[in-house]
C-alpha positions in Angstrom: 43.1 53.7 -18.9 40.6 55.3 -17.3 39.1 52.0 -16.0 42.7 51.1 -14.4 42.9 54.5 -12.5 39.3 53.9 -11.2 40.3 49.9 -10.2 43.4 51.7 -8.7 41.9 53.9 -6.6 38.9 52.1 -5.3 42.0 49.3 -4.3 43.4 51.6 -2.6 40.9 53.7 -0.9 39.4 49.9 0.0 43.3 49.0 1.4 43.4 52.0 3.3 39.7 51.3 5.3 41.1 47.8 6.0 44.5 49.6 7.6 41.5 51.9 9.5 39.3 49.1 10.2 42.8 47.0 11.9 44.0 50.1 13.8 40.1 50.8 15.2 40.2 47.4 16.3 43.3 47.2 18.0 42.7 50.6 19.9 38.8 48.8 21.0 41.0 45.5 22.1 43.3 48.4 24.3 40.3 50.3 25.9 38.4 47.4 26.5 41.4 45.5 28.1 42.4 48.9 29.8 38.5 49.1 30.9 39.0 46.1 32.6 41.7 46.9 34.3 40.3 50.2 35.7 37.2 48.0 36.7 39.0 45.5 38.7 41.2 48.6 40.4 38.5 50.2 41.6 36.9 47.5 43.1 40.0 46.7 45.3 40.1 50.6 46.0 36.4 50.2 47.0 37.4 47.3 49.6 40.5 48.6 50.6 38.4 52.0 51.5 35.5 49.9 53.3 38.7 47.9 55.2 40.0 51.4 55.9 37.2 52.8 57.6 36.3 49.5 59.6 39.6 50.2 60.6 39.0 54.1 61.6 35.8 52.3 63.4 37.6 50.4 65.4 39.9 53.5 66.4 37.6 55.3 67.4 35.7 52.7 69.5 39.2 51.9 71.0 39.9 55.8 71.6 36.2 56.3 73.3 36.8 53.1 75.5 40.1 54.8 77.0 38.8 57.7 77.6 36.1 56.4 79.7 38.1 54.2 81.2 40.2 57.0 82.6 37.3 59.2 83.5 36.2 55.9 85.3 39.6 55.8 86.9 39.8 59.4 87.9 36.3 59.9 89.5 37.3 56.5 91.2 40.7 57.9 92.5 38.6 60.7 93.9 35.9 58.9 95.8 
């Protein structure tokens, strides 16, 4: 009797690590599929912020060529 109890319990307690083991497994699959994910966002965030400030280059290049083109304009109109 005693022997049964102890073959029942062991059973179980060893059923209930393989539940643990499954369920550890399935959240690793999650975070690792979710790391990848986060990975692959970032890097378009990182391009999209380099194309962004290209873009605020370009701006302000644009914006510092009209205003010397007006200043050139201006001190033109008053020779």
């Amino acid at each position: 009797m005693f022997i049964s109890f102890l073959f029942s319990s062991t059973y179980n307690r060893l059923d209930s690590l393989i539940r643990e083991e499954k369920q550890l497994r399935s959240t690793q699959d999650t975070l690792f599929k979710e790391k990848h994910t986060a990975s692959a966002r970032l890097a378009t965030l990182e391009q999209q912020l380099i194309e962004l400030g290209q873009e605020l280059e370009q701006e302000h290049l644009k914006n510092a060529n009209e205003r010397y083109l007006k200043h050139f304009v201006q001190q033109t109109i008053e020779e």
